[in-house]
N, C-alpha and C positions, 0 to 999 in steps of 0.2 A: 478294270471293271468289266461284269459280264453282260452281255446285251442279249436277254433273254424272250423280250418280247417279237411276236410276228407282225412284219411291219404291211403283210397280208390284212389279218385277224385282229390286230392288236395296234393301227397306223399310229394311235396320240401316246399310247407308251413306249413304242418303239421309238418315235419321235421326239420324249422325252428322255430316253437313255442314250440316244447319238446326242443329242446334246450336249449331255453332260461325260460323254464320253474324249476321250483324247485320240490324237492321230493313231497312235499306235496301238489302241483299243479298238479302232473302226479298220484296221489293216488286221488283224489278229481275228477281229470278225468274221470278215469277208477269207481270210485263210483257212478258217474254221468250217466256214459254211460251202467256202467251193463257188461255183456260178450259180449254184441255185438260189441264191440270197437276190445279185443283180437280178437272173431270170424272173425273181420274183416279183421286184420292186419295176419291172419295166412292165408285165404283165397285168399289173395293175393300176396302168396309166390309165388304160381306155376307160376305167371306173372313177376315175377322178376328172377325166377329161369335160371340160365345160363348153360343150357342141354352142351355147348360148352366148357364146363370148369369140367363138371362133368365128361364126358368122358363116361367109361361102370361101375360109381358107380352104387353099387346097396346095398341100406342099408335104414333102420328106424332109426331115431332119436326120442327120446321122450322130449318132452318140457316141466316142470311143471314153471308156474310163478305164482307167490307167491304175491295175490292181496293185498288192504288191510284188515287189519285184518286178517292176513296168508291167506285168502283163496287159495287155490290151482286149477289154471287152469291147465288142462291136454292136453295136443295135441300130435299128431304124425305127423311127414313128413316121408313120404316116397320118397326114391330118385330111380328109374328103369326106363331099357329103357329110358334114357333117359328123364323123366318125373318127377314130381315131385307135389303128391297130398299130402294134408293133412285132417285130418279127428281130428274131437274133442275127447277127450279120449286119451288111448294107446294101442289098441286091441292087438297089436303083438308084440314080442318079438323085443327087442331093442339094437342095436349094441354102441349106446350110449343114455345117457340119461344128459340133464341138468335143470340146475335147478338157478332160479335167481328172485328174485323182480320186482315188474311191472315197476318202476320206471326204473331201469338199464333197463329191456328188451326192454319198449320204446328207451330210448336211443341210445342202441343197435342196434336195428331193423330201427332206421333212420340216423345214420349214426355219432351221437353224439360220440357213446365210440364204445372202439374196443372190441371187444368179448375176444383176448386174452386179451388184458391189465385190461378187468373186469375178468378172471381168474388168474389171476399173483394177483390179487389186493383181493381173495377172495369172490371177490362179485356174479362170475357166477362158480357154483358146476357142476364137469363133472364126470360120475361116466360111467367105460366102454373104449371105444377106443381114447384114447386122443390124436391121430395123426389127428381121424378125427373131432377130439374136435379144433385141429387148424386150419384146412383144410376147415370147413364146411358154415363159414360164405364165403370165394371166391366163392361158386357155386351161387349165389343170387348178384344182382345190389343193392346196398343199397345207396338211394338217399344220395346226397353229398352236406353239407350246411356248 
């Protein structure tokens, strides 16, 4: 299956086609698309970000997703003042760090699987504060299909 929609432009049908897409469909994707597909989807956290729910967090989180063929993408969200930017990498020291497969973190990130129930299941690795390991996916709108 091809996953044609911009998860930019297009978040509830993009969100509908990882859905219904398979492992090796969301691995085949992200090969296709290169890092700009992650870049993109990290880039548009701060637009979903819910400053109203974050309240006076202030903390880094680091993201490594695990392309195919392990590759490892790095990112950092930072959550302050109310804001919420992220930058590729992990320059600064991290209050929590996780760690999961491209395939789960699409998922994840559109609204397919729950973040806990992909760590209860082994599949997303939180190493660091695991309060805000369960907390952290509510500060973010994550389209709903």
């Amino acid at each position: 299956m091809a996953i044609q929609a911009d998860p930019l432009t297009e978040p509830g049908e993009f969100a509908l086609q990882v859905r219904a897409a398979s492992d090796a469909d969301l691995e085949q994707l992200v090969r296709d698309a290169g890092p700009s597909l992650l870049d993109s989807i990290f880039e548009g956290m701060p637009g979903v970000f819910r400053a109203d729910r974050a309240g006076a967090l202030d903390t880094v989180v680091h993201w490594h997703v695990l392309g195919p063929d392990n590759a490892d993408a790095a990112y950092q969200v930072t959550i302050a003042g109310g804001q919420c930017v992220t930058v590729p990498g992990t320059p600064d020291p991290a209050r929590l760090t996780l760690r999961l497969d491209v395939a789960n973190f699409l998922r994840m990130t559109t609204g397919s699987a729950a973040a806990w129930t992909l760590f209860l299941r082994g599949r997303l690795k939180a190493r660091g504060d695991l309060g805000l390991a369960r907390t952290f996916p509510q500060y973010f709108d994550v389209p709903k299909v």
